[in-house]
C-alpha positions, 0 to 999 in steps of 0.5 A: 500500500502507498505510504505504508512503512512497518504496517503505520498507516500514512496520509495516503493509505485508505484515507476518504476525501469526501462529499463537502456541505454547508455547516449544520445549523447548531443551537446558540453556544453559552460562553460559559459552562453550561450546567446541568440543571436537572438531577435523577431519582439518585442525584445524578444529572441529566444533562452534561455540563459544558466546560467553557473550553473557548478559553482553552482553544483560543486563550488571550494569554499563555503562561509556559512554566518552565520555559527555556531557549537554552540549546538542547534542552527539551523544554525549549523545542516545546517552548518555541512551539507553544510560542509559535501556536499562541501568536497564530491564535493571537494570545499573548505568552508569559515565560516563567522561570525562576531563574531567566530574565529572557526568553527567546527575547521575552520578559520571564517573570519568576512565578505566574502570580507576577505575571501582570495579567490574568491567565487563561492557560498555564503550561507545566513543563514540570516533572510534577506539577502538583505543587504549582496548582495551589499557585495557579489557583492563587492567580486564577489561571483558567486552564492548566497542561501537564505533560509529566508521565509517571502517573496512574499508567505506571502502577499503584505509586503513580495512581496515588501521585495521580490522586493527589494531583486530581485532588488539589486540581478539585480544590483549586477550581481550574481545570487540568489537561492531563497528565501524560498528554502531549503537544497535539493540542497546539498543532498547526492547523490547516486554515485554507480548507472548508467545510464542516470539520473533524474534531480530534479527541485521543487518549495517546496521541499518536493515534490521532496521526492519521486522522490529523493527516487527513488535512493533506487530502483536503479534510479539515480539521478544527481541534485535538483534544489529547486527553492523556491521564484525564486526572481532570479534563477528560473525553466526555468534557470534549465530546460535550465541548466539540457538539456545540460548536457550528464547525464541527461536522464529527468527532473521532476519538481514540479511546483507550478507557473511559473515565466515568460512564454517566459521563460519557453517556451524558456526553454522547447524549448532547452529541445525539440531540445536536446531531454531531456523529461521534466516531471511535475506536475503543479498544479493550476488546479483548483481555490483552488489549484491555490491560494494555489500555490500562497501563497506558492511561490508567483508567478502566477499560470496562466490561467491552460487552457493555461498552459496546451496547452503551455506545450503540444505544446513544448513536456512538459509532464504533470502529475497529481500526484507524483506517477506519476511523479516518475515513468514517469520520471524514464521510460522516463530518462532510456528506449531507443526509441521505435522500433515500437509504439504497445503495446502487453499485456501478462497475465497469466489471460483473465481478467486481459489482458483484464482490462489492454487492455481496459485502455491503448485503452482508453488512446490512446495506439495501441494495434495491432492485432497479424498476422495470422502466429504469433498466430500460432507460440504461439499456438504451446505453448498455447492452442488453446482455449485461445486468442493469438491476443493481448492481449495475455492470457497464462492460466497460464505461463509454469513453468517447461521448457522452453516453458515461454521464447520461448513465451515472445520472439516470442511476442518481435520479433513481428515487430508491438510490440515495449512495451511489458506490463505483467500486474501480479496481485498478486503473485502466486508462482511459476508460478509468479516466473518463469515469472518474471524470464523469463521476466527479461530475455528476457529484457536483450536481447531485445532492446525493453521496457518491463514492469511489473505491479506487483499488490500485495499490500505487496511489499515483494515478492521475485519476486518484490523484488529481480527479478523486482527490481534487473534488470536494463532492465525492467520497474515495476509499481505498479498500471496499470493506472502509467503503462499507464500514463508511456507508453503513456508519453514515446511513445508521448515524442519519437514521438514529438522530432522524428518530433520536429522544433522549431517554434522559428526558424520561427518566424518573426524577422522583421515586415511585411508590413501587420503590417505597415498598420495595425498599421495605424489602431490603436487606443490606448485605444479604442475598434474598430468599426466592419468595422475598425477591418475588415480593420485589418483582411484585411492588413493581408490578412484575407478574409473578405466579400464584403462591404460599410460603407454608411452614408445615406439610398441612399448610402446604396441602391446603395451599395447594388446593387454593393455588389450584393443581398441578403445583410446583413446591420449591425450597425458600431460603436466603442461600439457595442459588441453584435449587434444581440442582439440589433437588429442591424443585419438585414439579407437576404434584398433582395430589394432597400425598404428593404434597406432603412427601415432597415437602419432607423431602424438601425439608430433609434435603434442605436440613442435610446441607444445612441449607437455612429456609423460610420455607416452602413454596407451593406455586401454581404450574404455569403453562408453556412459553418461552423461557428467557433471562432479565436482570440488573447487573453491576458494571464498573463504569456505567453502574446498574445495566439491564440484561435479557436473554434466552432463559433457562439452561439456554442462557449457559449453552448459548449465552444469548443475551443483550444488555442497556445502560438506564435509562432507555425507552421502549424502542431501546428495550424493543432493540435487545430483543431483536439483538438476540440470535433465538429472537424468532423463538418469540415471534413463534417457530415450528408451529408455536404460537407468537409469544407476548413480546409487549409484554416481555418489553414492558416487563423489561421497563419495569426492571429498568426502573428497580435498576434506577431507582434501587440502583444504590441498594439494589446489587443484582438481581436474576429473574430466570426464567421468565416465561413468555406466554402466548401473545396477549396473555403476558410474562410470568417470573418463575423464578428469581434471586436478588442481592442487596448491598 
């Protein structure tokens, strides 16, 4: 590949120039920090806080603390480049040094509480800035910058450092970039190129070297956040910064841990009400990738599963390498939405139409069927011989007269095509000259996304070169699978924001009767027993089966015959976990004889294992449905999340679940269950009658709200199985366990 040294990619490896546009209407920007006003059932607010990082970016005044010219040290290359940056957004620099007079022809005052004017940002260039932090409040410096490594990505000495730097930055009331980060901040920007632009945000900085380079493909770029340690300022504060501002046309992160789940779900959320794409590689996929992760930033890189479904559910797009990245973000910053949301594929080759076709299906994309009458109309160009239906294949686009663009745009008039994909695989010239050209040319008077896959491995055509890259309408990549990636990502963006309602406009700001009752049932620090759990789901109005906790053999007689036969009797105990396999389940009893042996039963084995009870559960026998897992879970980030999944012994073998962060809505909850590979056990398989899915949903709403209203109490809690009857009929929890704290 052109450009590519050791596997690093460069400016020219599979990077998209793509469609330009107006800059996006955005609501009014507050010069200062806009302050969530609204809290939840915990405390927690409902809307990010938006640091007035105006003065960050394009302060008036800069002080460099530690500054120096002397030849050969370190802190002199870093000081001629902060001057550099300050005189090109027009702030004035005050070196400080306790012991120069000059630098670089400069006044250097001894401390920053002698500079004569008040300081917007304060650059430590200290092997510890801790100490300088009370001075700098003293002086009410805005914002400060630590580049200083040998903090919480070194081990627990450094973690600590770093908490005691964290600690003093809360108390002084300024606001820290870093530790750990660099100079990318103060890059020098391209200020020739329009358009909507890329905000930068990375957590090691020379991960955002190939999206930087995109300026040299004619992408522009507005910021780079590198957010280093995050001891303070962190990706969430950019996120929520980048989102306001009327040039931003996308964000692209590197992520390599989040440092607080609300955080940057309140972030992504401000993102999703402006419409602003947010694209990022998060890595931690794995164990090895996760621990890396945390040696290089010190923060949690969290369970990936719910990472993942986290930002899926606030519209984050995740990619998986910076190929991706790069190219993702330039499409998304720049295109304008979709007029339709099929893709038509154009080739000048059969197979290559069809290659790209079967990878963009895979992937999700609708490629409609061109109507009757449009094959018509391109036949009248093409052959007959050749398939015009989508994809469509040329045999070779016409490079003498005009019949090339009359094709291209009778596939853009299409009403079903919004994206028009022209897959080249290598240059042959003319014909690949002349296809470029009309491309472009069509692209100009379109407003529907075009894009080019140029193949070729060198890169230097003058087709690639000249023609794609010059046009500021027509999105190039060099590998059909970034294409894909790209289109799929641009389609989802627009869908998702077309339909986006903050879920945290719902969420509950007062605790609901359900949770006074339920709070009643708690007990700190123990594992409930199956009936007091039931009690929960019940306070929250979660169906569970007619039952009586008895104590004696007679009781459960008489229980039975209220609950009505055939019952289910069952060991109640605040340590059972796993009954069945006890043989603490007995099922289908059908007589009051019955009854009474399996309650000596239960109590015998219960008694051997020295199993404590508070009883015995007589339970009706419900009839079939389908079984599926709901429950709360712990996350280290995002606090209580809600898992549903096939149920029974299916959730061990196939481990088929989907998990949400609360607060989410219907659709939300509606989407895990069409995330699930069994789904259409629900909608009836082999003769079974469709399962009661509305119910199933609403069930899942109401333990979304234990989750949020008894998150603090609340550690865990399983409910397994939950039946699904037949459509109309509703959900019964047969079973459930619940964990207090």
């Amino acid at each position: 590949m052109l450009g590519s040294t050791h596997g690093t990619l460069t400016t020219t490896s599979r990077t998209a120039r793509v469609v330009a546009c107006g800059e996006r209407p955005r609501p009014a920007v507050h010069g200062l920090a806009d302050a969530a006003q609204d809290v939840d059932v915990s405390g927690r607010p409902l809307q990010s806080a938006v640091p007035d990082l105006d003065r960050f970016f394009h302060p008036r005044t800069v002080a460099v603390i530690g500054a120096s010219d002397a030849e050969g040290r370190p802190n002199t290359g870093i000081t001629r480049q902060l001057i550099a940056w300050s005189e090109r957004v027009g702030a004035r620099v005050h070196p400080v040094h306790p012991t120069r007079r000059t630098v670089f022809g400069r006044t250097c005052h001894p401390s920053v509480g002698e500079v004569p004017e008040q300081i917007d940002l304060a650059v430590l260039l200290v092997g510890d800035p801790t100490p300088l932090i009370g001075e700098l409040s003293g002086a009410k410096v805005a914002f400060a910058v630590a580049f200083a490594s040998g903090f919480a990505e070194t081990g627990a000495e450094g973690a600590a450092a770093q908490a005691r730097l964290t600690a003093a930055v809360r108390a002084s009331g300024i606001r820290l970039l870093g530790p750990n980060t660099n100079l990318n901040a103060f890059e020098r920007f391209r200020t020739d190129l329009e358009g909507p632009a890329i905000a930068l945000i990375t957590q090691s900085g020379h991960q955002g070297r190939p999206v930087f380079a995109l300026q040299e493909l004619g992408i522009r770029l507005s910021h780079w956040a590198p957010t280093g340690n995050e001891a303070d300022l962190e990706c969430a504060d950019f996120i929520s910064y980048f989102a306001t501002r009327p040039e931003v046309g996308a964000i692209a992160a590197y992520v390599e841990g989040i440092k607080d789940g609300r955080a940057f779900l309140l972030a992504a959320d401000r993102a999703a009400r402006h419409r602003v794409p947010v694209v990022a590689v998060k890595v931690g996929r794995t164990e090895t990738g996760a621990r890396t992760a945390a040696s290089h930033t010190g923060k949690l890189t969290g369970a990936d599963e719910v990472v993942d479904a986290a930002m899926r559910q606030f519209g984050v797009i995740r990619v998986d390498g910076l190929d991706e990245l790069q190219d993702t973000s330039a499409l998304l910053a720049r295109a304008r939405p979709p007029r339709a949301t099929g893709v038509a594929v154009y080739s000048i080759s059969g197979g290559t139409g069809a290659h790209f076709a079967d990878l963009a299906t895979a992937a999700g994309l609708e490629l409609p069927t061109l109507s009757a009458g449009k094959q018509r109309e391109l036949h009248e160009w093409i052959p007959e011989y050749l398939s015009v239906a989508n994809p469509i294949d040329n045999g070779g686009h016409p490079v003498g007269d005009w019949r090339g663009r009359r094709i291209i745009d009778a596939i853009l008039a299409d009403p079903s095509v919004g994206v028009l994909v022209c897959p080249i695989t290598g240059p042959f010239p003319p014909m690949s000259d002349r296809l470029a050209q009309d491309l472009v040319a069509a692209a100009e008077e379109t407003d529907k996304l075009v894009c080019v896959v140029w193949g070729s491995p060198v890169g230097t055509e003058d087709a690639y070169r000249t023609t794609l890259l010059g046009s500021s309408r027509v999105a190039t990549f060099r590998t059909f699978s970034n294409c894909v990636t790209a289109v799929r990502a641009y389609l989802d963006h627009h869908r998702f924001v077309a339909d986006y309602r903050s879920p945290f406009d719902d969420a509950p700001r007062t605790l609901s009767p359900s949770a006074r009752k339920a709070q009643a049932l708690m007990r700190p620090g123990e594992q409930l027993s199956e009936h007091a759990a039931k009690q929960l789901l019940r306070a929250y109005g979660i169906r569970v089966p007619r039952e009586q906790l008895v104590t004696s053999a007679a009781a459960a007689v008489r229980a039975a015959a209220q609950v009505g036969y055939p019952v289910v009797m069952k060991a109640s105990g605040p340590q059972l976990t796993h009954k069945t396999e006890l043989g603490l389940v007995k099922i289908g009893l059908t007589s009051a004889s019955q009854v009474r042996d399996a309650y000596r039963e239960l109590t015998d084995i219960a008694r051997y294992e020295g199993l404590p009870l508070d009883g015995i559960l007589v339970c009706q026998l419900v009839g079939r449905g389908v079984e599926t897992i709901l429950g709360i879970t712990p996350d280290g980030l995002f606090g209580p999340t809600v898992t549903v999944g096939l149920g029974g012994v299916l959730v061990e073998a196939l481990h088929d679940t989907a998990v949400r962060v609360p607060p989410f809505g219907e659709g939300d909850a509606r989407a895990m269950l069409g995330e699930l590979r069994g789904h259409a056990l629900l909608s009836g398989v082999r003769g079974a009658p469709p399962a009661d899915v509305d119910a199933l949903v609403e069930t899942v709403l109401r333990v979304q709200r234990m989750a949020l209203e008894l998150g603090d109490t609340l550690a865990e809690l399983e409910i397994n199985p939950l039946l699904v009857l037949e459509r109309g009929q509703g959900a019964v929890a047969l079973d459930a366990l619940a964990f207090c704290r």
